[in-house]
BATILO-855732 format. One line per 4 residues: their letters; for each residue x, y, z of C-alpha. Coordinates in nm, 2 decimals. Layout:
N
a> X:Y:Z ~ ...
END
This chain:
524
xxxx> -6.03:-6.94:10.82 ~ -6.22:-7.28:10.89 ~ -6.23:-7.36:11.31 ~ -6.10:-6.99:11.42
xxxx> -6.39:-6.75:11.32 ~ -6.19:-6.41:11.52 ~ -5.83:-6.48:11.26 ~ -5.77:-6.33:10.96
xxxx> -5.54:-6.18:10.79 ~ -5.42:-5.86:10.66 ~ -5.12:-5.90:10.40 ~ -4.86:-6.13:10.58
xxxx> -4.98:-6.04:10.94 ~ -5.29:-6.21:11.15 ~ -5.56:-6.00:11.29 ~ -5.81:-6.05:11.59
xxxx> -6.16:-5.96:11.55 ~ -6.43:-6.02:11.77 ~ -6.81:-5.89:11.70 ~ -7.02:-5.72:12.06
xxxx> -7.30:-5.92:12.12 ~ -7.61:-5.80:12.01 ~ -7.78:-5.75:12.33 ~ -7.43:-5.58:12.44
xxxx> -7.39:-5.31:12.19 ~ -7.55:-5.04:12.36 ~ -7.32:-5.09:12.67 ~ -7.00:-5.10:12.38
xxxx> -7.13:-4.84:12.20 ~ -6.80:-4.66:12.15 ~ -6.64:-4.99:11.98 ~ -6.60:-4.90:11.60
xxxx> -6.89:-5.08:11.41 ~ -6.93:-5.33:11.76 ~ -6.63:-5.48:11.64 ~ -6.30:-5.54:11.88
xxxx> -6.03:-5.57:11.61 ~ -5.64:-5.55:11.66 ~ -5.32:-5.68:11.46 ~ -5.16:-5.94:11.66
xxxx> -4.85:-5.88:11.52 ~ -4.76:-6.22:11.41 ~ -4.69:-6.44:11.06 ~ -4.69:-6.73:11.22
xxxx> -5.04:-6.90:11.19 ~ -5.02:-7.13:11.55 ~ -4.95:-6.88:11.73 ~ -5.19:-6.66:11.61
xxxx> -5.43:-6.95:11.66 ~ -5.31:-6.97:12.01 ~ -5.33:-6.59:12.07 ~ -5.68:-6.50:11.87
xxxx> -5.79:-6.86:12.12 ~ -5.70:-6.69:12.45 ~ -5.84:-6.33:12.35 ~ -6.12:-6.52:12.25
xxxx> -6.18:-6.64:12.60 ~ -6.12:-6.36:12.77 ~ -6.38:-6.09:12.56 ~ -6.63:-6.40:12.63
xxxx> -6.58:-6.38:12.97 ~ -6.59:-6.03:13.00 ~ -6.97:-6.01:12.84 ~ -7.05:-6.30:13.05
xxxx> -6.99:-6.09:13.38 ~ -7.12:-5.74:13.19 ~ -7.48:-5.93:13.13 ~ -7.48:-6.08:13.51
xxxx> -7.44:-5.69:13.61 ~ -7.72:-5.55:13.35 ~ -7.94:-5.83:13.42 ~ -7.93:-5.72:13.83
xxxx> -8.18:-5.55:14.00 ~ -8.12:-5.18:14.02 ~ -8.08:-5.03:14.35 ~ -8.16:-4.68:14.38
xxxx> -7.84:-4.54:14.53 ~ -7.93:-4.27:14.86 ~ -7.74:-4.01:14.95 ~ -7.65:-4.21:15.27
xxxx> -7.57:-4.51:15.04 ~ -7.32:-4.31:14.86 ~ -7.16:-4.17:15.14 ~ -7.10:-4.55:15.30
xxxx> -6.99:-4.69:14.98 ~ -6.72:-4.43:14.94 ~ -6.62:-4.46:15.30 ~ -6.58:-4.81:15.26
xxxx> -6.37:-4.80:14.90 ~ -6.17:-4.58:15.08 ~ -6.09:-4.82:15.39 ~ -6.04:-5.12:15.10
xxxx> -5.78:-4.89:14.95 ~ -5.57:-4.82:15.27 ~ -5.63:-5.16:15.41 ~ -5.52:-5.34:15.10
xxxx> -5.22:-5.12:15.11 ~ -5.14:-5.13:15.48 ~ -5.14:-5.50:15.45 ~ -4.88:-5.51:15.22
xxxx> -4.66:-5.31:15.42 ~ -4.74:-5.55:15.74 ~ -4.65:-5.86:15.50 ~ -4.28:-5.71:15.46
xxxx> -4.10:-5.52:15.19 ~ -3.83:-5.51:15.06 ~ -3.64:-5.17:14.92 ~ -3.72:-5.28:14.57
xxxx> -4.07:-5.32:14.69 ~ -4.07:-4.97:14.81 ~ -3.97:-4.83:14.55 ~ -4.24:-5.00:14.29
xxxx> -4.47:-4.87:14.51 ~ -4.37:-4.52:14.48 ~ -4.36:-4.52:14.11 ~ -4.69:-4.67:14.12
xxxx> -4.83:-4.43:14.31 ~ -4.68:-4.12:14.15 ~ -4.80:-4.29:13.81 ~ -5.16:-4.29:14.02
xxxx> -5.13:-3.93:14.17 ~ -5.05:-3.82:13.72 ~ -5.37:-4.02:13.62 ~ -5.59:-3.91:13.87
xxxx> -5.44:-3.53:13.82 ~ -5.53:-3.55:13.45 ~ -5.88:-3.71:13.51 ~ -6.02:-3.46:13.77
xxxx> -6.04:-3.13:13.58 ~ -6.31:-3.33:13.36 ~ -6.38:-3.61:13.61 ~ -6.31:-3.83:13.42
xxxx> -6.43:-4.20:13.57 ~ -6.39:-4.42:13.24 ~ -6.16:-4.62:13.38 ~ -6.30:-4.67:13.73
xxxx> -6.69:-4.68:13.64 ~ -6.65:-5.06:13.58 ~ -6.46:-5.12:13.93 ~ -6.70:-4.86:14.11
xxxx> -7.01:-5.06:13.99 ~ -6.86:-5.40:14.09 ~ -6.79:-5.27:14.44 ~ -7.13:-5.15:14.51
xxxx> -7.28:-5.51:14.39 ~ -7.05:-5.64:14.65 ~ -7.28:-5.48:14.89 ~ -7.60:-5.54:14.74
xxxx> -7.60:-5.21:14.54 ~ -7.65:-5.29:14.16 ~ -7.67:-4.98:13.99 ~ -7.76:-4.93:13.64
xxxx> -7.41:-4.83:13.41 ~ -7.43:-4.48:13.31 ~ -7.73:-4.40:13.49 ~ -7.75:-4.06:13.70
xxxx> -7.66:-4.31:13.95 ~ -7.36:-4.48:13.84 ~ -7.18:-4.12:13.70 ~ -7.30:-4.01:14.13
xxxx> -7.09:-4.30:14.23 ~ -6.79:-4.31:14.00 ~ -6.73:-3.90:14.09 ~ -6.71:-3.98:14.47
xxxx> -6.47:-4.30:14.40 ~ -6.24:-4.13:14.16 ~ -6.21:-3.83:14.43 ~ -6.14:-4.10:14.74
xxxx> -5.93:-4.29:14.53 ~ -5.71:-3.95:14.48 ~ -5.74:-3.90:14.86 ~ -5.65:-4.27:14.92
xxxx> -5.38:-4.23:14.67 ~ -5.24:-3.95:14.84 ~ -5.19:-4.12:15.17 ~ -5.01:-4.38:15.00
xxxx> -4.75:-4.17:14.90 ~ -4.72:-4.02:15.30 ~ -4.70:-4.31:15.38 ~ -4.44:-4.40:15.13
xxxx> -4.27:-4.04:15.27 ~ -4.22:-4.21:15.62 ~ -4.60:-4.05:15.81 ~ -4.83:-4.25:16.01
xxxx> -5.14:-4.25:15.79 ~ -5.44:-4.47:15.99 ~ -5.66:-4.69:15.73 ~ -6.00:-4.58:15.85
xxxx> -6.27:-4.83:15.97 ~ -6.54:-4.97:15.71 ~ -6.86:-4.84:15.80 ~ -7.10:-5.05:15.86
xxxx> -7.36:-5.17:15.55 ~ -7.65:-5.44:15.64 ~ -7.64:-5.67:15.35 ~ -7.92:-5.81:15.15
xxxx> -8.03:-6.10:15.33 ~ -8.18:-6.44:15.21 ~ -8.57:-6.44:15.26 ~ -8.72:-6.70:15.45
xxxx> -8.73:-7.07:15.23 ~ -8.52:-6.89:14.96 ~ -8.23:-7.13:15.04 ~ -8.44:-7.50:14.95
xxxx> -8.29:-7.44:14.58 ~ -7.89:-7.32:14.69 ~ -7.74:-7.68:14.62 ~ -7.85:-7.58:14.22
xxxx> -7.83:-7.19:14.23 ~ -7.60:-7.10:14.48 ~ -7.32:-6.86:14.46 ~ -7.06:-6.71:14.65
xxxx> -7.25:-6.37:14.68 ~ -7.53:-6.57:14.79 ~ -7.38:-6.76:15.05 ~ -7.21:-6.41:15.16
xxxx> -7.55:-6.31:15.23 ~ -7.64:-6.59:15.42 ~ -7.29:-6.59:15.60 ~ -7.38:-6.20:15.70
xxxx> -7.73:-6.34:15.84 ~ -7.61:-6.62:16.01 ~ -7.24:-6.45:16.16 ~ -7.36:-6.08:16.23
xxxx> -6.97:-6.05:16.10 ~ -6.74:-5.70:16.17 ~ -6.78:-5.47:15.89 ~ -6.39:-5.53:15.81
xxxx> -6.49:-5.90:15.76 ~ -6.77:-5.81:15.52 ~ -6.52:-5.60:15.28 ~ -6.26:-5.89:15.33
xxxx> -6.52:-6.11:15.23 ~ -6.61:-5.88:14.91 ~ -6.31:-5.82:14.78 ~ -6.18:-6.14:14.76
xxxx> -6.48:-6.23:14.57 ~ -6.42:-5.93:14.31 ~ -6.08:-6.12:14.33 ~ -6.21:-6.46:14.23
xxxx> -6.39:-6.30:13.90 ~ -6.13:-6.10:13.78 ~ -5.97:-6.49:13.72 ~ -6.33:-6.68:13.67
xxxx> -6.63:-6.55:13.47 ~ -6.89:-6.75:13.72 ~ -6.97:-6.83:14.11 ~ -7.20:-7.03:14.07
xxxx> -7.12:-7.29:14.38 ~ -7.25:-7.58:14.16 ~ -7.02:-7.56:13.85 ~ -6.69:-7.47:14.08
xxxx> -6.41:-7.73:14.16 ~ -6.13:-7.77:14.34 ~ -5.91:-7.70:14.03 ~ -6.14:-7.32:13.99
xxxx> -5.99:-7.24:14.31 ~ -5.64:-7.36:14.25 ~ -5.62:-7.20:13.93 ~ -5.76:-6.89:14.11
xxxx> -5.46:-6.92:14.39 ~ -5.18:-6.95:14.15 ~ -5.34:-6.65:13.89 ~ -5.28:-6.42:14.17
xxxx> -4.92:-6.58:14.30 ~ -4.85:-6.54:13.94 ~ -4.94:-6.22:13.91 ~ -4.71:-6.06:14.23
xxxx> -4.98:-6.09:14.50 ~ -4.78:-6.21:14.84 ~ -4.89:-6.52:14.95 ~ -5.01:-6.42:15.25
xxxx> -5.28:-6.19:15.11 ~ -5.35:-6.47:14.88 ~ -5.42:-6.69:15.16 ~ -5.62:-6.44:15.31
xxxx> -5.86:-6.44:15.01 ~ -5.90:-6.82:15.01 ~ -5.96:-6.81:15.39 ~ -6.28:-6.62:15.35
xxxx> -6.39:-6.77:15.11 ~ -6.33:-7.10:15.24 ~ -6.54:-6.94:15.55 ~ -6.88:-6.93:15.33
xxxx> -6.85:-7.24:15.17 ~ -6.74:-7.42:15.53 ~ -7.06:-7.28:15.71 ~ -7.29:-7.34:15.37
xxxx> -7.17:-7.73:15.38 ~ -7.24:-7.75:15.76 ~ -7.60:-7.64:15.71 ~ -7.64:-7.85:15.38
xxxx> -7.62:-7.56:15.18 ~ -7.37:-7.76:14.94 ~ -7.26:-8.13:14.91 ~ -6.90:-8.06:14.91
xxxx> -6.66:-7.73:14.99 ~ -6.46:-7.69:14.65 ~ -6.18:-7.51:14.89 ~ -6.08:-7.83:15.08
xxxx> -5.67:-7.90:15.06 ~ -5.63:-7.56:14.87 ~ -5.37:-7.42:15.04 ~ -5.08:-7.17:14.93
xxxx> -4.75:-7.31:14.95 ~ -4.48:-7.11:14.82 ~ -4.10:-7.05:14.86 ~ -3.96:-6.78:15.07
xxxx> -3.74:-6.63:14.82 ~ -4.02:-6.58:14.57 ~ -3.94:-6.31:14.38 ~ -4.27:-6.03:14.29
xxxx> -4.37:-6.05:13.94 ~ -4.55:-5.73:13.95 ~ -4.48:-5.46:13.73 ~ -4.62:-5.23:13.48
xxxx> -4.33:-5.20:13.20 ~ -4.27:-5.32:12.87 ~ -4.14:-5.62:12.74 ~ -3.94:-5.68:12.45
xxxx> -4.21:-5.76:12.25 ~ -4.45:-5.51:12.35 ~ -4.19:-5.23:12.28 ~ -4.09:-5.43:11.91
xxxx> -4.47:-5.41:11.85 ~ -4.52:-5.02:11.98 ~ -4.25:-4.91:11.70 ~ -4.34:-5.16:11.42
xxxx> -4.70:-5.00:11.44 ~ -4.86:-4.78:11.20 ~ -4.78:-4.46:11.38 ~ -4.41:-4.57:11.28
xxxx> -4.42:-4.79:10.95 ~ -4.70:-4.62:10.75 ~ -4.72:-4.24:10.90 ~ -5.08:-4.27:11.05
xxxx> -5.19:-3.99:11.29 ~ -5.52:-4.01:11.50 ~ -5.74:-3.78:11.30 ~ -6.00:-3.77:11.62
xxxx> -5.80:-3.61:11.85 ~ -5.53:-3.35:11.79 ~ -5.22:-3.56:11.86 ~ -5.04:-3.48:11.54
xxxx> -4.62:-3.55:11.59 ~ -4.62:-3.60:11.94 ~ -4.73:-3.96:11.86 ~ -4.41:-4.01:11.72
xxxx> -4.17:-3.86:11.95 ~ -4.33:-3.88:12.29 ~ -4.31:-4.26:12.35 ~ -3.98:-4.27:12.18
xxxx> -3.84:-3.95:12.41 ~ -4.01:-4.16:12.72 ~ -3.86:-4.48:12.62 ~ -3.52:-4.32:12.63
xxxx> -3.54:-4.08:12.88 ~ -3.80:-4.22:13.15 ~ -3.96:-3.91:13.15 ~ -4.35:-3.83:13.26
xxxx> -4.56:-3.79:13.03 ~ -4.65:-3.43:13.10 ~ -4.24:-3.32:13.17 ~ -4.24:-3.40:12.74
xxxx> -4.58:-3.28:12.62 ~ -4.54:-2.92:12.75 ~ -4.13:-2.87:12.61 ~ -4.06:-2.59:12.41
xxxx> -3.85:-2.56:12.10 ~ -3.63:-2.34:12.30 ~ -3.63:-2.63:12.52 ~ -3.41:-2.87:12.33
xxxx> -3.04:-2.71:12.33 ~ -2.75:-2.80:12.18 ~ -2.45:-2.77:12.43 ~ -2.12:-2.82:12.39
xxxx> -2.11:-3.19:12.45 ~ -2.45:-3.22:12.24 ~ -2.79:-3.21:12.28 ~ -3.01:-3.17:12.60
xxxx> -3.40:-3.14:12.68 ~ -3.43:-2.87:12.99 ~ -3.74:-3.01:13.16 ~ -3.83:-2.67:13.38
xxxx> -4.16:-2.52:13.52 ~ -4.07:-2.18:13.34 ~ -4.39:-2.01:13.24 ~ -4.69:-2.14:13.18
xxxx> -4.54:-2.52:13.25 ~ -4.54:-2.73:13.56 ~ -4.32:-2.97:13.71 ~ -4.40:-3.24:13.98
xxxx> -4.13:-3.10:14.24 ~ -3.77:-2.97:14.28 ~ -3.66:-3.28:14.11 ~ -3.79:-3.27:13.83
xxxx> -3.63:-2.96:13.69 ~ -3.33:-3.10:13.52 ~ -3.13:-3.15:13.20 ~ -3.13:-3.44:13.05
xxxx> -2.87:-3.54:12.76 ~ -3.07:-3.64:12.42 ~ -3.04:-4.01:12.37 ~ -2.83:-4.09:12.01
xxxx> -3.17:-4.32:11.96 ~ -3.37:-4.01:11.97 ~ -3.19:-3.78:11.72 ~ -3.14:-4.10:11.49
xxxx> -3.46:-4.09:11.45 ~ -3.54:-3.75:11.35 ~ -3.58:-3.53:11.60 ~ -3.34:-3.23:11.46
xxxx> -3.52:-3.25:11.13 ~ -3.88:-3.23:11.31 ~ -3.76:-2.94:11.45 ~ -3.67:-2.75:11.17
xxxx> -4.05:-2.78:11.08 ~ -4.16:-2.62:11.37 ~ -4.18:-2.21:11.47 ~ -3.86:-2.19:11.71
xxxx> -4.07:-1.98:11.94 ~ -4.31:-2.21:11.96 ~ -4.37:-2.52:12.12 ~ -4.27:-2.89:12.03
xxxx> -4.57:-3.00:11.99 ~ -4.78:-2.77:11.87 ~ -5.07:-2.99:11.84 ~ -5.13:-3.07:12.19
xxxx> -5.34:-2.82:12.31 ~ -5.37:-2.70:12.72 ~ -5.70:-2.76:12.91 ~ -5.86:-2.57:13.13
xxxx> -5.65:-2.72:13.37 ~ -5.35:-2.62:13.13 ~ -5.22:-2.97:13.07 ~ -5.11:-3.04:12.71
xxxx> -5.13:-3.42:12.70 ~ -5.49:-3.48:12.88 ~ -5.61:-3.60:12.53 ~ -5.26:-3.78:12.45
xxxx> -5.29:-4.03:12.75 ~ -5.64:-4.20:12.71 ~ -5.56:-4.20:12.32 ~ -5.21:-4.37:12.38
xxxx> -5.39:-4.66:12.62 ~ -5.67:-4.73:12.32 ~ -5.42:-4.75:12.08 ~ -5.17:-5.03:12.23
xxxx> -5.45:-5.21:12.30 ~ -5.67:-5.20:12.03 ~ -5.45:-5.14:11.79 ~ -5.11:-5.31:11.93
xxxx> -5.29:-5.57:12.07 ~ -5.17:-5.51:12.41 ~ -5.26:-5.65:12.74 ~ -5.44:-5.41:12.96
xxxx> -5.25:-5.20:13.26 ~ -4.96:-5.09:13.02 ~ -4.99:-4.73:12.97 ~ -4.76:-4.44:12.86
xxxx> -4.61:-4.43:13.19 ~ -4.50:-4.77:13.14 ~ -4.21:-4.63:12.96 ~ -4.09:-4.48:13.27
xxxx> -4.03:-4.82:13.46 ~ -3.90:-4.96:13.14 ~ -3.63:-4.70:13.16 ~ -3.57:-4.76:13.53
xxxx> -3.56:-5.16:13.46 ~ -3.26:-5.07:13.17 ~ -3.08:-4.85:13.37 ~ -3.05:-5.07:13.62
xxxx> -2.95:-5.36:13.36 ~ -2.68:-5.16:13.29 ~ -2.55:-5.08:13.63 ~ -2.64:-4.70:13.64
xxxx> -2.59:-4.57:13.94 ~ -2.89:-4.48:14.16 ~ -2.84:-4.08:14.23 ~ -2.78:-4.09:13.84
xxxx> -3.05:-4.25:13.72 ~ -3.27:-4.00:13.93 ~ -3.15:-3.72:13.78 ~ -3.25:-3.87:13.44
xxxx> -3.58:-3.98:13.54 ~ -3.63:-3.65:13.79 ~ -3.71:-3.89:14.10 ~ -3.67:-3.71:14.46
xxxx> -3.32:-3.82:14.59 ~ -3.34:-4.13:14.79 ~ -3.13:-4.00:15.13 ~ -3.02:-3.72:15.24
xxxx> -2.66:-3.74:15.16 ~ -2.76:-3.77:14.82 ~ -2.90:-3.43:14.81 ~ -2.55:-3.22:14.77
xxxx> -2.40:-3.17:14.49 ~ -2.50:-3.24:14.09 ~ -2.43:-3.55:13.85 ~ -2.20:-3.34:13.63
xxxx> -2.34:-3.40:13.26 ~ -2.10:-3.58:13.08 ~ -2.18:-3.85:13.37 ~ -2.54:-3.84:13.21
xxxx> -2.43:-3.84:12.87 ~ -2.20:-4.16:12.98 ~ -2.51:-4.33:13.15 ~ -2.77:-4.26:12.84
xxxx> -2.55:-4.45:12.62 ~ -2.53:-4.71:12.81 ~ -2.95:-4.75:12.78 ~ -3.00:-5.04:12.47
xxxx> -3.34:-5.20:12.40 ~ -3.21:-5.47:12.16 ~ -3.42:-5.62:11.87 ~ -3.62:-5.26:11.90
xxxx> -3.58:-5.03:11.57 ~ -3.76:-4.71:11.51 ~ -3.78:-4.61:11.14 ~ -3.69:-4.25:11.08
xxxx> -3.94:-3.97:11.12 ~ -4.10:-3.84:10.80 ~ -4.26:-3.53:10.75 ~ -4.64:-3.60:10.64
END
């Protein structure tokens, strides 16, 4: 297709596909034949112009800042480096968090938060037992550049250093959550890390090759700053390239940095923290103009002007058209199951149960048979911690009325496949840890995204907040709606007494996803 090289198309529908750079492909060595490829789920050729443009863009900034952290000196990592760089990732953690809270938030707010972090607390649970740091190792790395540590990916080193962030990041996690509970948790104080520092007559070539990690370096030489400053400092410049692919002073503008501001306003940061991470920056490129460091300060008149009833945009559920493309995929049109890992029918019915039920993704993976009744009214899922199953807390034993969606689709007939003494997904297996679906979750974030063509930060337990954002749609009530979704009750007056079940059965129907159809389990 002349003038888009990454469209094609497969039958009626247009397909991404985007080749790993040569000199890249031993860092993507787990990308199928070094190709990213991925339906994105549209007939109409513009748009898939527009879409295949912007993915485009994005992969090619992504190698861009992958060869700038290969091509870095390697610093060997000490025992005492390690134990300051997890000490300060810890301290960014619970300073980033505690500055929300000083910022102001609302109840809605609040209550984000706490399905973020118990979303957090699931991942990290599932990724210990194996310690499992794919999807911090990037992040990990990135951090120790910001303090002059560049450290070879998946070296000795880099594995060293991923272990120790996932475990603070559990800890860190953890103490968001007491503090969500109402406890004083203190965010402790960033140790302190000399920085590289420029060497002398290394700065008669910064008007060509400066950039913000260099002038960092010569703000730390020239300031002496607190370590808080210095992690400030860092993190708003991981900040500034998770939007931009390049620092270099000389090729920035005034528009880099205003695009930069309203990136972040757009996606939920509070204005004040977004002003925060201007304001240090602004503070490096200030003191590199007064010392003729640079002609001009890119920063100048940026400033963050927003309304006070802003509303936050941030939020991990699904859209209409993600969920339209989750159950118009293969898994659901053509009866494809992963053949790599032992999913088998649980990639059928666990996103549809989750959609409709805003359950965890554990609660579902480890039901039994036995655990799907039929009761007078109907039928029921009895999430339980009987045997050798677990639930999160007192909570989230319940019973849960079957949606109609969910036995429209199947699930009776799937049933009568299965030994009735045996489990409902036979196929997932338990870990050493005994959880059923550590395989499931990683498997179900590659597949909306490589094979959906979803963005990333939508995972299975996406479904859960989608099923919070429709009950409330709907006008569920609150203590209802918790005992769906097995959330702790909000007060204590809410604590006494049950939601009779016919109120649940009321509620569920009242949960719609219009323009989403799921075609009707077939045995395979």
């Amino acid at each position: 297709m002349q003038g888009q090289t990454n469209l094609y198309r497969r039958g009626s529908v247009y397909w991404f596909s985007k080749k790993v750079p040569v000199d890249l492909k031993a860092h993507y060595a787990s990308v199928p034949s070094g190709i990213f490829r991925f339906s994105l789920r549209t007939r109409d050729r513009a748009e898939a112009k527009a879409l295949a443009t912007a993915r485009a863009v994005e992969y090619d900034q992504e190698f861009q800042q992958v060869r700038a952290r290969l091509s870095a000196p390697v610093s060997p990592l000490s025992a005492d480096g390690l134990r300051l760089l997890t000490l300060a990732w810890t301290s960014h953690l619970l300073e980033e968090d505690e500055e929300g809270r000083i910022e102001g938030m609302s109840p809605r707010d609040l209550d984000k938060k706490g399905s973020t972090t118990e979303f957090m607390a699931d991942a990290y649970a599932q990724a210990m037992p194996s310690y499992d740091t794919s999807f911090i190792e990037d992040e990990a790395l990135d951090f120790a550049a910001s303090y002059g540590f560049h450290i070879e990916p998946r070296s000795p080193d880099a594995r060293r250093l991923s272990v120790e962030f996932l475990k603070a990041s559990q800890r860190a996690n953890h103490a968001v959550g007491q503090r969500n509970a109402g406890q004083a948790v203190d965010t402790p104080q960033a140790p302190a890390m000399p920085l590289p520092v420029a060497q002398p007559g290394a700065t008669s070539s910064a008007t060509s090759g400066a950039t913000l990690e260099s002038l960092r370096d010569y703000w730390h030489e020239k300031r002496s700053p607190a370590p808080k400053s210095v992690s400030k400092v860092n993190t708003a410049i991981r900040a500034f390239l998770a939007v931009h692919s390049t620092t270099r002073v000389s090729l920035l503008t005034k528009g880099h940095f205003v695009a930069f501001r309203d990136a972040l306003l757009e996606k939920g940061s509070s204005p004040a923290t977004v002003s925060g991470y201007l304001s240090m920056l602004r503070s490096l490129l200030t003191l590199a103009r007064r010392n003729d460091l640079i002609a001009v300060d890119p920063t100048d008149d940026v400033v963050v002007e927003m309304p006070k009833n802003r509303k936050r945009t941030r939020n991990l559920e699904f859209d209409a058209s993600d969920l339209q493309r989750i159950f118009s995929s293969p898994i659901y049109t053509e009866g494809w199951r992963p053949s790599r890992r032992k999913i088998g029918e649980a990639a059928f019915f666990l996103p549809l149960i989750a959609l409709y039920t805003g359950n965890r993704l554990e609660e579902a993976g480890q039901l039994l048979v036995s655990d799907v009744v039929k009761g007078p009214d109907g039928w029921t899922f009895d999430f339980n911690n009987e045997g050798d199953k677990r639930t999160k807390n007192e909570s989230s034993n319940r019973i849960v009325p079957v949606h109609p969606k969910i036995i429209e689709a199947g699930l009776l007939e799937y049933i009568k496949t299965l030994d009735p003494k045996g489990q409902l997904f036979p196929s997932l297996k338990a870990n050493k840890d005994g959880t059923r679906t550590s395989n499931f979750s990683p498997w179900f974030g590659e597949y909306v995204r490589e094979s959906v063509g979803l963005a990333r930060g939508k995972t299975f337990h996406s479904f859960r907040h989608t099923y919070t954002t429709a009950a409330r749609t709907a006008g569920m009530a609150e203590d209802v709606r918790k005992s769906i979704t097995g959330h702790a009750p909000g007060d204590e007056g809410s604590r006494y007494g049950s939601v009779p079940m016919s109120v649940k059965r009321k509620a569920q129907r009242t949960i719609q996803f219009p323009g989403v159809s799921v075609p009707k389990w077939r045995s395979n």
